[in-house]
N, C-alpha and C positions, 0 to 999 in steps of 0.2 A: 946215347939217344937224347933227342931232345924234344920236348910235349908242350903243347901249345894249349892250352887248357880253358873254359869259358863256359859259364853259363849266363840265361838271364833269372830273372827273380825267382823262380818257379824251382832253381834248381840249386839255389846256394848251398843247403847243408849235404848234398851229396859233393859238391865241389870240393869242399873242404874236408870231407872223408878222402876223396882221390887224390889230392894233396898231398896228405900225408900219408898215402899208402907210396904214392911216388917217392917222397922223401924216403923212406923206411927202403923205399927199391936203390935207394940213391940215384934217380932219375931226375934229370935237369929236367923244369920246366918253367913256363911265365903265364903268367894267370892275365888272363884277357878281361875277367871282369864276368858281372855285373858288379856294383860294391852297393846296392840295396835292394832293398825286400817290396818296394813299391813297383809296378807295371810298368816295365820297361818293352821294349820289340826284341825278338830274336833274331831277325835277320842283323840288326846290330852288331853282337856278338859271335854270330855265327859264321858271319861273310869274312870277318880280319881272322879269325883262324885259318879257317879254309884258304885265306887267302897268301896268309904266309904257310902254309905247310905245301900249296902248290907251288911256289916258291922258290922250294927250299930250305927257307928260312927254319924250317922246322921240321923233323920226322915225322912227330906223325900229331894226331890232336884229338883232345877229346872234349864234348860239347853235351852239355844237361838243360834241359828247360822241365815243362810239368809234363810230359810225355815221350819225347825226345823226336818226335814227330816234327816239328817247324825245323828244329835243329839242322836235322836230317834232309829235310827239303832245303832248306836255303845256300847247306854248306854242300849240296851235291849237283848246284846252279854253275860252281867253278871249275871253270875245264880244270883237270887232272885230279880232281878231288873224287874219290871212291868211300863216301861217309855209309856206314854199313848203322842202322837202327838195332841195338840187341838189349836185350834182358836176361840173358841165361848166358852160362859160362862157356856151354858148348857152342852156340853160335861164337858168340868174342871167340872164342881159338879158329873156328871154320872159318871165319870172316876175312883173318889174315891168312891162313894154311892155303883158302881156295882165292880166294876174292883182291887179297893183299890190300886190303881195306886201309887209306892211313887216315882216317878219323872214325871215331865211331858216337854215337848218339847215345843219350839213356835218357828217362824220364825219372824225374825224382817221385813224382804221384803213382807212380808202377812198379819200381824198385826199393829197397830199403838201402841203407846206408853199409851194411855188412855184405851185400849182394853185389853193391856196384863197385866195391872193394876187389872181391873177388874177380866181376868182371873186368875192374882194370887189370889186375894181376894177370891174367890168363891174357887178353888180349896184346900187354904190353909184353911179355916172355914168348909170343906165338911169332914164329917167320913164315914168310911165304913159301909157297913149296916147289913153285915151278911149275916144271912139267906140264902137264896137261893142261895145267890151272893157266900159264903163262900164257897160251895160243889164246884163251879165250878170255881173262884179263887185255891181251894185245886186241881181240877183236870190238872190244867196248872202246881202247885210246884210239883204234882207227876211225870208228864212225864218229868218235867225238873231234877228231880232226879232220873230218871233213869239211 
């Protein structure tokens, strides 16, 4: 697997907790950035993720600003992108089980750093489940190719 990873300012020290929970997963990834603490935009960062994980270029990607909220909106602008916003660990496993979500959002101002740990863990171990989940996953890529 490989993880496309990014935040802006709002969300650097949870970035570098998921980092190295990825590492520790031995999970390939490339860090999109930001690299400072000063007001940056998050469609910035948000949009070249999403944009190489629709791709291809990448399995799947994970994106933190101070809520996870712009993250979310900006990186769910690009057709094939299914960016799911979570803070609990049960959502992150539903997100890919039902939704097969390949980005997901967090806010660093909403989550802690042991939390979003966990929810990378659970989100990056969870597969998609099919079945029932697939017709209606399929009925979201239809309308969006329309």
């Amino acid at each position: 697997m490989k993880v496309a990873i990014a935040s802006d300012h709002g969300g650097l020290n949870i970035r570098e907790e998921i980092k190295q929970q990825m590492e520790e997963m031995g999970i390939e990834y490339e860090d999109f950035g930001c690299d400072c603490d000063t007001s940056v935009d998050y469609p910035d960062y948000a949009l070249p993720v999403a944009e190489k994980v629709a791709a291809g270029e990448f399995d799947r990607g994970i994106l933190i600003c101070g809520t996870g909220i712009g993250m979310s909106i900006a990186a769910n602008k690009v057709k094939g992108i299914r960016c799911a916003l979570v803070h609990d660990v049960f959502s992150a496993k539903v997100t890919r089980q039902h939704n097969d979500s390949n980005i997901i959002a967090m806010g660093e101002r909403v989550i802690g750093p042991g939390l979003a740990r966990e929810i990378a863990k659970a989100w990056l171990t969870s597969d998609f489940e099919g079945g029932r989940h697939a017709n209606r996953v399929g009925k979201i890529t239809e309308y969006e190719n329309k």
